[in-house]
PABAMAR-550776 format. One line per 8 residues: their letters; for each residue x, y, z of C-alpha. Coordinates in nm, 2 decimals, always signed. Layout:
! PABAMAR-550776
a = X Y Z ~ ...
This chain:
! PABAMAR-550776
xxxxxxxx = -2.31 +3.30 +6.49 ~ -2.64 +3.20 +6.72 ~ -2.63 +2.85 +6.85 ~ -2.94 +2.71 +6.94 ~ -3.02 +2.40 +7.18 ~ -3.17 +2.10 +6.98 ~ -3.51 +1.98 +7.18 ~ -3.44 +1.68 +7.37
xxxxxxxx = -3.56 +1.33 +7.28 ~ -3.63 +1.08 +7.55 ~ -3.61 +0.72 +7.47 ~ -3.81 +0.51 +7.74 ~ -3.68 +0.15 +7.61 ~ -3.86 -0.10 +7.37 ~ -4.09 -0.36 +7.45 ~ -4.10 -0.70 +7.23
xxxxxxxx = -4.46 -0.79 +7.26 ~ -4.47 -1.08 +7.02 ~ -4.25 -1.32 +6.84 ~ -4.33 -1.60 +6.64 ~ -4.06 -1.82 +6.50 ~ -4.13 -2.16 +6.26 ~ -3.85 -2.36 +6.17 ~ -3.93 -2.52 +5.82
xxxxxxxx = -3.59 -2.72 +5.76 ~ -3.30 -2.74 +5.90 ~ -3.03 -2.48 +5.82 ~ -2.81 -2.67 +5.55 ~ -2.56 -2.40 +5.38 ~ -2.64 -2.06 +5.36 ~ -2.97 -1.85 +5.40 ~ -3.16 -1.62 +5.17
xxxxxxxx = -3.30 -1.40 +5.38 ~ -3.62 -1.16 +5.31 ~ -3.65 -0.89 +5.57 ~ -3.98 -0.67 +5.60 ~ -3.94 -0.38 +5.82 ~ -4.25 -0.18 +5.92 ~ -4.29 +0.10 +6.16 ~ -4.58 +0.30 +6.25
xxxxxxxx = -4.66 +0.56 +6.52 ~ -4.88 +0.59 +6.80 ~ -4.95 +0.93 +6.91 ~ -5.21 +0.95 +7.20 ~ -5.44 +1.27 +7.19 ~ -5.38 +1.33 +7.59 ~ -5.00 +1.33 +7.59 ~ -4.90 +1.53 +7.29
xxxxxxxx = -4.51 +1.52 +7.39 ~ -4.52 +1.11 +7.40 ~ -4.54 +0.89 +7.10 ~ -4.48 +0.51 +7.05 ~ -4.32 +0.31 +6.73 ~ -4.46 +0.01 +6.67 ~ -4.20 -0.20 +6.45 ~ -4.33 -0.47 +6.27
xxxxxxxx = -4.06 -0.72 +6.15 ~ -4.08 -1.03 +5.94 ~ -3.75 -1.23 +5.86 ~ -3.77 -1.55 +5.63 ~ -3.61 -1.80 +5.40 ~ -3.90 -2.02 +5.24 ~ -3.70 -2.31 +5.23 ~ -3.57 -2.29 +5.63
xxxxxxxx = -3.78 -2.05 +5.87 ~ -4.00 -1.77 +5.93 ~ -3.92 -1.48 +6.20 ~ -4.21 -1.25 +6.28 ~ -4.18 -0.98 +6.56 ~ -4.35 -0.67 +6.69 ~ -4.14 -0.44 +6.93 ~ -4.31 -0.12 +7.09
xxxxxxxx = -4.09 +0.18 +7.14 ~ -4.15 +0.42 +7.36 ~ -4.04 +0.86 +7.33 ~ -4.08 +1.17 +7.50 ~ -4.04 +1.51 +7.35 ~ -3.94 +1.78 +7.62 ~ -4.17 +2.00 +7.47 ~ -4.42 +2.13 +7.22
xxxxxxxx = -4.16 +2.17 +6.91 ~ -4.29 +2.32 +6.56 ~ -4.44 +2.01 +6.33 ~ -4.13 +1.98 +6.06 ~ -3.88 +1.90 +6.38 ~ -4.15 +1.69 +6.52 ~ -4.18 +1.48 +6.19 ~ -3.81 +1.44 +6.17
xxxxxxxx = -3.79 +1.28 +6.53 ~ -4.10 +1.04 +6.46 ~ -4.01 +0.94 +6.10 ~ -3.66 +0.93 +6.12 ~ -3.43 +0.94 +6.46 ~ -3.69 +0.74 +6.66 ~ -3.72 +0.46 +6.39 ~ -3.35 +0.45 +6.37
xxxxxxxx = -3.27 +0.52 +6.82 ~ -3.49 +0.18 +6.85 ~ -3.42 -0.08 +6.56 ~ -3.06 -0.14 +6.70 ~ -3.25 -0.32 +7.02 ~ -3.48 -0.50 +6.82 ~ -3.16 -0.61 +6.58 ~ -2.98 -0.72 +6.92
xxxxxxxx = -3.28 -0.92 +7.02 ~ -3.30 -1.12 +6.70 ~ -2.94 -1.22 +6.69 ~ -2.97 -1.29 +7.06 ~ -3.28 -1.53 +7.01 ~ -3.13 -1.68 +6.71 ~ -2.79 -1.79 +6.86 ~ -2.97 -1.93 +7.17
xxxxxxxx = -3.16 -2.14 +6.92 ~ -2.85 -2.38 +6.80 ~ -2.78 -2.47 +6.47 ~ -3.17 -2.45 +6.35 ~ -3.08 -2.13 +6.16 ~ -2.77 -2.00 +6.34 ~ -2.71 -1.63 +6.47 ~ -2.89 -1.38 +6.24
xxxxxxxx = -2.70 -1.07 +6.21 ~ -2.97 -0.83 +6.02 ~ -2.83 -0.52 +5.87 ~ -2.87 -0.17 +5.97 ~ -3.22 +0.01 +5.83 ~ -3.24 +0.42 +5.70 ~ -3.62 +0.49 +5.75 ~ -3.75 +0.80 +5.53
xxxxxxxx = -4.10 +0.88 +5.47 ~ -4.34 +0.97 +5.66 ~ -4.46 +0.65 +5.90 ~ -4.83 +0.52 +5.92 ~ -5.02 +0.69 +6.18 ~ -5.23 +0.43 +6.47 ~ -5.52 +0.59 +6.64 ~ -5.57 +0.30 +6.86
């Protein structure tokens, strides 16, 4: 049986690089949340083995607050790998190596927020399909 190495992925962190909250009421009794979660990619034409997700995340209850949030992650490939393994890391494993951050930051914020909507615990996301391509 031939074993063969998997082509390493580099994650290079994630930057929030907007948030916008609006508290409509207070929180009275429990929340009916709506969750929205968009990534895209950002390949630049120079670097080839680099690519960015660009999550786009709206949270909101219409009676108590609205949540928006873009986070930019950041991935190296080690190398030129064919274009199936190539779609598998963008689409899939990148989406799902960053949204953990993002989902810490949001229940982070939230709790430091007191009682205006308490800690939001979001659940986990799959991500299939085939992600919306930026060229700038």
């Amino acid at each position: 049986m031939e074993v063969k190495n998997q082509p390493k992925l580099t994650f290079h962190g994630v930057d929030i690089i907007n948030v916008n909250f609006n508290a409509i009421s207070p929180r009275i009794e429990n929340l009916e949340i709506k969750i929205n979660c968009t990534p895209k990619v950002f390949i630049p034409t120079d670097h080839k083995n680099f690519f960015k997700i660009i999550m786009e995340i709206e949270l909101n209850d219409e009676k108590h607050f609205e949540l928006g949030l873009r986070a930019v992650g950041t991935f190296e490939l080690e190398k030129e790998i064919d274009s199936e393994l190539r779609k598998i890391f963008i689409n899939s494993n990148a989406p799902a190596i960053m949204f953990p951050y993002v989902r810490s930051f949001i229940s982070t914020m939230t709790a430091n927020m007191g009682n205006v909507v308490g800690t939001l615990i979001i659940p986990t996301q799959f991500f299939s399909g085939e992600l919306e391509v930026i060229t700038e």
